[in-house]
N, C-alpha and C positions, 0 to 999 in steps of 0.2 A: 281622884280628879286630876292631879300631876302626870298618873300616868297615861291620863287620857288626852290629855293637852300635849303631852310629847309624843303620843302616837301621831296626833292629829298635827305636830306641827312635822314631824318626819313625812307623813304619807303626801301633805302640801309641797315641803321643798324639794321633797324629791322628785318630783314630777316638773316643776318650774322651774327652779333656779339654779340646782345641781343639774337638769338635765342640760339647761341654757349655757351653762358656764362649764361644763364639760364639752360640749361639742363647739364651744369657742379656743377649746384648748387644740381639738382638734384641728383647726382653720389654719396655722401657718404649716402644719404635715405636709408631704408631699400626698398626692393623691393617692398613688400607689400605695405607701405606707400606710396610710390611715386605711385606704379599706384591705391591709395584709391584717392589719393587730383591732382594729375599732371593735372587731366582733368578738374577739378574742378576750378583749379587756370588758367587754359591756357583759358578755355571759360568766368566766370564771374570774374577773375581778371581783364585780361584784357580788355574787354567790360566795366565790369562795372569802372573801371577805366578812362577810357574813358569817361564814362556818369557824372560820377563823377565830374571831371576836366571839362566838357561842362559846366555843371549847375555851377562849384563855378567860373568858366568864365562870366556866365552870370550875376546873381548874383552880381559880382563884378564893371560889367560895368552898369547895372541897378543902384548900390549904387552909379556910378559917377568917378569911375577906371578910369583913361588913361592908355595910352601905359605904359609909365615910373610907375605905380603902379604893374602893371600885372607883367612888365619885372623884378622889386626887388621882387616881392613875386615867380616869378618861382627862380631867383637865390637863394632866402631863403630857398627853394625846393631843387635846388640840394644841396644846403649845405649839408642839412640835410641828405640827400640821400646817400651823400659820405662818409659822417661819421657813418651811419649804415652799410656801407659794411665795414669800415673799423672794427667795433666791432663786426662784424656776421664773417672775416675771423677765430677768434680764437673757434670761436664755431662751425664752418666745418672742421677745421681741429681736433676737439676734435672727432666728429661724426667719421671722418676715423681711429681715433685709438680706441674708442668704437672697431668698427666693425671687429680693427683686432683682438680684446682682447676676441672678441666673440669664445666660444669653444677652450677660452684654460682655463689652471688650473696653478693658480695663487700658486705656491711652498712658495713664500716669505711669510711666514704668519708662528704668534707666536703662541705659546701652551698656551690656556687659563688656569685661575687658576682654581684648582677644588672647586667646591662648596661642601655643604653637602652631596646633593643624589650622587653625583661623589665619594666622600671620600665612603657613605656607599658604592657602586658598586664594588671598589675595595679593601675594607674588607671584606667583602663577596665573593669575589672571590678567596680568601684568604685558605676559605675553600673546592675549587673545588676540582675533584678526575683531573685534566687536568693540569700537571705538569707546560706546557706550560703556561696556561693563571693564574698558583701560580706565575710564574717564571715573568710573564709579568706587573703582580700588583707590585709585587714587585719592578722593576723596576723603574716602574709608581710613586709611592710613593717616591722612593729616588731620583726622577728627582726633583720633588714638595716640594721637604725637607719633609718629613712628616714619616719620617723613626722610630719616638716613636710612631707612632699607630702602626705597627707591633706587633702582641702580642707575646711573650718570648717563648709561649709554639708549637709557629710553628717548633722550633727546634724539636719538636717527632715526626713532618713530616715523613711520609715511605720511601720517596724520598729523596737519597742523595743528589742530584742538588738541592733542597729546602733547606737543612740543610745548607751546604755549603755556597748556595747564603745569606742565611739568616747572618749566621755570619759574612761572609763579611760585610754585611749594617750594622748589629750593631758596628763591628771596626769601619766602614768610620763615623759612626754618635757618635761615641763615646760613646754608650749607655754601662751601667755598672749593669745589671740587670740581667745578665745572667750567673751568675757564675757558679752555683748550676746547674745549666742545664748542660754547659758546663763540669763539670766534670761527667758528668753521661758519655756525650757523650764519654768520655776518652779508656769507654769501648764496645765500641761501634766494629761491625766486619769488615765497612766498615775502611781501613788503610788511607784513604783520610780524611773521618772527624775526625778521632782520630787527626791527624796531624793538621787540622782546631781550632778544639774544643783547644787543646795544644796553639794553636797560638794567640787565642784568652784569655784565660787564665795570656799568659805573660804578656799580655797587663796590665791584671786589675792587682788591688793590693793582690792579696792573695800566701800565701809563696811561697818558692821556692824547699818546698818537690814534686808536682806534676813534676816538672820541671826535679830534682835529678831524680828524680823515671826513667820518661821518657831516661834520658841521659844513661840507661843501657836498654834501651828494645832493643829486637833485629831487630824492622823494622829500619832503615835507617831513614826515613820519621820523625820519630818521636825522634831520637838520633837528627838529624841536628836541627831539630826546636825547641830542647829543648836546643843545646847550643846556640844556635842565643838569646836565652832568659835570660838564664844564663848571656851570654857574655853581655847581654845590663844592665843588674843590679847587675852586676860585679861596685865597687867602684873605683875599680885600677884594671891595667891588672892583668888577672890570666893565665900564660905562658902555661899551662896544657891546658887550654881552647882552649886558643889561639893557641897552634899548632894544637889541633885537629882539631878547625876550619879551619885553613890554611889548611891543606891537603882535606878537604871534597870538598874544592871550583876548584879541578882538580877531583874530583872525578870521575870515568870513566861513575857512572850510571847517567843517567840525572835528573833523578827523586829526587836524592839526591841536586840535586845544583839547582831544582826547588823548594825545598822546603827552601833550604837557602836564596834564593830570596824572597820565598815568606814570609817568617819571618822576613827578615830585612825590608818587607815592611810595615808591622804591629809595630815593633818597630821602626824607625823613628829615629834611632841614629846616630850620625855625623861619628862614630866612625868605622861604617861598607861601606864610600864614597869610599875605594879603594878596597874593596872587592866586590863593586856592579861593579867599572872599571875594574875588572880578570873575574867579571859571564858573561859580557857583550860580552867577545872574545869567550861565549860558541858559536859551531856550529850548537845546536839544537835553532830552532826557537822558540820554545814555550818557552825556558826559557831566552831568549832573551827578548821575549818580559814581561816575568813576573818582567824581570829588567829594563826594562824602566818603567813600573807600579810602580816601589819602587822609582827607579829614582826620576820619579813627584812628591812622597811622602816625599822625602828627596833629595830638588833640593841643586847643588852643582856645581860650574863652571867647576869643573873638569871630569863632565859627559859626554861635548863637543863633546870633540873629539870619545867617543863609540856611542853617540846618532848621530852623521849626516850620517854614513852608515846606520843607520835604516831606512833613508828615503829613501832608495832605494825598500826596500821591503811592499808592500801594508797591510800585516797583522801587522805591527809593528809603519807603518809614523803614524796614530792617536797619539795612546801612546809616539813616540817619539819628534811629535812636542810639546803635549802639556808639555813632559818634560822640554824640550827647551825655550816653551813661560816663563814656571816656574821658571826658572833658573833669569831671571830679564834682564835688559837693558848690561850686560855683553855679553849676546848670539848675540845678533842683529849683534855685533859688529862681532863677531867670522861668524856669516853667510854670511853677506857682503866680508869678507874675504876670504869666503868658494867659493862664486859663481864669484868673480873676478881668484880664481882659477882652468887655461883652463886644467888645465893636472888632473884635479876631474872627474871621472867617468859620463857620462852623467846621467845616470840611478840617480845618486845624486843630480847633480847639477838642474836639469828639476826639484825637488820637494823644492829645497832653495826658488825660491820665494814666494808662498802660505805658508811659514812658516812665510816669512819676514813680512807678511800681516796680521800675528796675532799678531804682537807687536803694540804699541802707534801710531797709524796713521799717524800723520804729518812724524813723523821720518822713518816710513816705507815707505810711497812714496817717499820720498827724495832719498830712497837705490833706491827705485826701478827704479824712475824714472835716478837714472843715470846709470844702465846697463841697462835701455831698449834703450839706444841709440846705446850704446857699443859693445851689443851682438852681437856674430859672428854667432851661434846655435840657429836657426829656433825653435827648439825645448824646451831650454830654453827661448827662450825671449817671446815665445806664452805664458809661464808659466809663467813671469813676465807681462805680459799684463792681464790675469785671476787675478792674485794677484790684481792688479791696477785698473780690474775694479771691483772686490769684496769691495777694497777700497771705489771708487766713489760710488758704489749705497749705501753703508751704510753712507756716510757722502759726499753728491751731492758737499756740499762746501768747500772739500778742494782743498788747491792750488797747482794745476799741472803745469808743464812749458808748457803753449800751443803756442809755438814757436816751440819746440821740436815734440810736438806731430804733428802737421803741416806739418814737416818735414818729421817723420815719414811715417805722412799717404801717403803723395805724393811718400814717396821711395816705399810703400807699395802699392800704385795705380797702378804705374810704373811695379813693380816686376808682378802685375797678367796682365799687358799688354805684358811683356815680356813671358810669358809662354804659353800665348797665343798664340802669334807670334811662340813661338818656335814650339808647336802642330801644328797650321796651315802648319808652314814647312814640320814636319815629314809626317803630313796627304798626302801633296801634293807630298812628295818625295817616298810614298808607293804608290801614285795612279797612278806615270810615273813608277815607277819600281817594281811591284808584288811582285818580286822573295825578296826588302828589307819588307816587310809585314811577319817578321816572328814572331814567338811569344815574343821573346825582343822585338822587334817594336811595336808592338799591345799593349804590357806593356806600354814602354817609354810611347806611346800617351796618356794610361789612366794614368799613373803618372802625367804626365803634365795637365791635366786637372783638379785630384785633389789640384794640385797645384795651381792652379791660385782660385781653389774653398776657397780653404784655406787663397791665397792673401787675396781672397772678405772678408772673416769671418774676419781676418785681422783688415781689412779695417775700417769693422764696430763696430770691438771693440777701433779704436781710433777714431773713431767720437765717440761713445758712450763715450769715456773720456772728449770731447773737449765740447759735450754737456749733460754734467749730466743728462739736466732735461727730455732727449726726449730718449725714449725707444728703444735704437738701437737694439735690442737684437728681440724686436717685429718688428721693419721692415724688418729683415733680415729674418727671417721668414718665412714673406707673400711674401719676393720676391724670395725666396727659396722651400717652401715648402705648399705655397696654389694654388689656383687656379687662374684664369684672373683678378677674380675681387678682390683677396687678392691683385696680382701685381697691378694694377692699383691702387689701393688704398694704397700702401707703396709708391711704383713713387711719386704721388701726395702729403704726406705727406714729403719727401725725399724736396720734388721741395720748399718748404714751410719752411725745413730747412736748406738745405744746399745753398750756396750759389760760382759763378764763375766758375771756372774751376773744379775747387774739385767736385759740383752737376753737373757737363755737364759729366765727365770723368766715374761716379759712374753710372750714367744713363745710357751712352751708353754700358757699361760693362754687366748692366746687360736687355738689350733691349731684344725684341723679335726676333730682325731682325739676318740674318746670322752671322756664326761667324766673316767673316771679313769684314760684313757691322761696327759688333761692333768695330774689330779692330779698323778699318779706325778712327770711331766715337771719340774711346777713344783716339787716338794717336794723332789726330785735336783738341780735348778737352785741352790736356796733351802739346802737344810740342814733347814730347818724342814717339820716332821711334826707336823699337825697331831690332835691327841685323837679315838679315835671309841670312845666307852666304850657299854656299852650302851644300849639305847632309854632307859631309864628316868633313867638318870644323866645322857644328852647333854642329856634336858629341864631336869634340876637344873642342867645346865651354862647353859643358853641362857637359865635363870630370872637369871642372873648375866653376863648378856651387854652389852655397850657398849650395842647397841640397845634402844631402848625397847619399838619394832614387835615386835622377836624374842622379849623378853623378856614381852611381854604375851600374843602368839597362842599359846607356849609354855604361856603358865599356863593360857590356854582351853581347848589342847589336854589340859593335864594334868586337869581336870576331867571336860573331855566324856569322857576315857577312863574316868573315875571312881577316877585312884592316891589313895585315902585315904590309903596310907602317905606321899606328898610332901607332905601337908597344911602340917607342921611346916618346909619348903622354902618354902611357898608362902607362909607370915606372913614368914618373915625377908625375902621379897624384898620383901612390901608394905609395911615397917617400912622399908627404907632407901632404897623408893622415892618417887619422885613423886606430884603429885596421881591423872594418869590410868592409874598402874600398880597405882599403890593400888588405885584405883576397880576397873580389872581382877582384880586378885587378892583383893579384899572378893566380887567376884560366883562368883569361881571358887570359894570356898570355900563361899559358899552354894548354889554347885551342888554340892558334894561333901555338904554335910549333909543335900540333902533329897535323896541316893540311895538306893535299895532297899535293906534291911537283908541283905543277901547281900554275898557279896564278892565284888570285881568280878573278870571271868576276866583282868586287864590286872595286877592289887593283884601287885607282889610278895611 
């Protein structure tokens, strides 16, 4: 009977579950490989395997083996057996992120140091007729510190963007070789390097006749930056000076309160800290940002408060963060400050985090990690999650609260189960009643689908926190944006790390199957059953929604359908909302007032 129950349970698994979980072995192989060796291994592995195990059978009983030898040396067998599949799973699961890494392009990656033929390439290039690739060595060179090979006499360049860039790198390298040049340049036609050449000049040590000279020509350009120079090797105030300088700094031309910035940033003096806080309220951008550049040059706590609106405009957040990192362990404090306050322009407050993330790591997650709990704005706290995981992947082991993020992620699961739920509703409320399929409708749907798409990203930017070491950013990816066997190959690595409710919920989310097989899937995974109240009420719900997006195409939608009954819905959300929700729901209601005196066939 024993031997008939073992035949019968070999001739079972082998057909089911050994053939199953072999050709799952075979699923991270490359294609090619698998159908070089698949046939190879299914005909004389198996056979000879077989043949194998017959002869060391024989063999065995030939030497004088009983049962009880035969039966320790197969258990020794599986031992052994079980303990290679346990050291082969870390190397199939390597195989499936291989595969997904395959045809992409790895960004993370440092600038090598230059060698010799590199150093000559870009001296040599030094002397091109192609401004651009003068302008790009250049560069190059003062990335690599190597800003004394420059040689002096590139200053007779034809090109003012060479002259110019050149001087600059010698201020920032402090080189003092260039004097003599420099005053050549004094008489030069172009009014921008005369004003350079001058600026550079204050710097070094030679008198203060060019200087005098300068403070009586008639360009602007070259009076301002000659007293900025004056005023810094001034021994005690000189009041002559100094009103002149107080009035240039409201000057009406910009150019003139460009060039005073740009001169206090080449002298470095403490002395001009609230004169860079008057350039800063200028309303021209460019010399905005030429004072946040002086700023970083002469950091001072009292820059604060002109550099965090900088963050709001994209040609200025570089300059203005790295002001800010510059300023020292005083800022952090001031920024934490900044983004706990809700009545801060979003436009501001969305770029605090990614600033928080350039100060001293421990201390920066700790900010960040206690308003990623707190935030109420979808839009900043996405920004404080980029922050935190730019954190994690530079230093895998620091310590996050992963109770918090746990938490998170489940609210986070939750929120793209809800949006989901909410679409499916609209879907199905547009396919019983046509005439709501208007273009708010058709909006609302695709908003809420970006929405839940965003949950997902979400999602896997807090498992990417909770597991440093596993490339959330590459599964998300392949189950985003490759094809079947990318998804099947992110699943599988997915099933491998995540673990309970959290990998049943992520899974079904993002399944192949309909959208409300997923539902169902995720919401059975989860516990959480998300609201689908009628048309009319899910709108009153979404007027009350985290989203501003949702909550504002909402109130569109509830107009264009014409519900004059949600009117009295549609003030309270404009009341406790925003400027541009407000705005949305002041318009919605005066499209309800100037509707046909009929009632709408939508009006409950």
């Amino acid at each position: 009977i024993s031997v008939l129950l073992l035949k019968g349970a070999d001739g079972s698994l082998r057909h089911s579950v050994h053939r199953t979980a072999t050709e799952v072995l075979y699923l991270p192989l490359p294609a090619d490989v698998r159908e070089r060796f698949k046939v190879i291994i299914d005909a004389v592995g198996q056979r000879g395997g077989q043949a194998v195990a017959s002869l060391a059978i024989l063999g065995a009983v030939y030497l004088g083996a009983g049962t009880a030898h035969l039966a320790m040396a197969l258990g020794l067998l599986i031992t052994v057996w079980l303990l290679a599949l346990l050291d082969i799973e870390q190397h199939y699961v390597q195989l499936f992120r291989g595969n997904l890494r395959a045809g992409t392009i790895d960004t993370r990656i440092g600038v090598t140091a230059l060698d010799l033929h590199s150093l000559e390439a870009l001296i040599g290039a030094l002397n091109s007729e192609d401004d651009q690739e003068v302008l790009g060595s250049l560069e190059l060179l003062e990335h690599h510190q190597r800003s004394a090979l420059v040689p002096v006499l590139l200053l007779f360049h034809p090109s003012s963007k060479v002259v110019l860039r050149t001087l600059e790198l010698f201020a920032a390298a402090g080189r003092r070789d260039h004097s003599s040049i420099a005053r050549r340049l004094l008489k030069s036609d172009v009014r921008e390097v005369r004003a350079a050449a001058l600026r550079a000049l204050a710097t070094l040590d030679v008198d203060d006749e060019c200087l005098r000279d300068a403070l009586d020509d008639e360009d602007p350009l070259m009076h301002a930056t000659a007293l900025v120079g004056l005023l810094a090797r001034a021994n005690r105030d000189n009041d002559d000076l100094a009103k002149d300088f107080a009035s240039h700094l409201h000057d009406p031309d910009a150019e003139v309160r460009l060039a005073l910035a740009r001169a206090i940033r080449y002298q470095r003096e403490p002395r001009f800290a609230a004169a860079l806080v008057e350039l800063a309220k200028s309303p021209e951008r460019e010399v905005r940002h030429e004072v946040a550049r002086a700023m970083l040059a002469l950091p001072d706590s009292r820059y604060l408060d002109s550099l965090l609106p900088m963050l709001a405009e994209s040609r200025l957040r570089p300059e203005a963060r790295k002001a800010i990192v510059a300023i020292g362990p005083v800022a952090i404090y001031f920024l934490d400050e900044a983004l706990w306050d809700t009545a801060l322009p979003r436009r501001i407050r969305r770029h605090i985090p990614r600033t928080i993330n350039r100060f001293e790591a421990t201390k920066a997650a700790e900010i960040l990690m206690n308003h990623l709990s707190a935030e109420e704005d979808g839009a900043v706290r996405f920004k404080i999650l980029r922050g935190l995981g730019r954190l994690r992947a530079e230093i895998p082991e620091l310590e996050l609260d992963n109770d918090v993020l746990r938490a998170l992620t489940r609210k986070t699961i939750e929120r793209a189960i809800e949006v989901l739920a909410f679409r499916l509703a609209v879907d199905a409320a547009h396919a019983e009643d046509p005439a709501r399929r208007t273009a708010g409708g058709e909006l609302l749907s695709g908003i809420l689908r970006e929405k839940e798409q965003n949950a997902l990203e979400r999602t896997f930017r807090l498992l990417g926190l909770l597991h440093p070491f596993e490339d959330f950013e590459l599964l998300y990816r392949g189950l985003t944006r490759r094809g079947l066997r990318g998804r099947a190959q992110s699943r599988e690595l997915l099933e491998h790390v995540l673990r309970g409710s959290e990998r049943a919920a992520v899974l079904a989310l993002f399944d192949d199957f309909s959208d409300r097989e997923r539902l169902a899937a995720a919401e059975a995974a989860t516990g959480f059953v998300a609201p689908t109240p009628a048309y009319e009420d899910l709108l009153v719900t979404m007027l009350d929604d985290s989203s501003e997006a949702v909550q504002s195409v909402a109130a569109y939608h509830i107009a264009e359908l014409g519900l004059d009954g949600l009117a009295d819905q549609l003030r309270q959300a404009g009341q406790r909302s925003e400027r541009f929700l407000g705005e949305v729901v002041n318009r919605a209601l005066a499209m309800l007032a100037t509707e046909p005196d009929m009632e709408s066939p939508h009006a409950p």
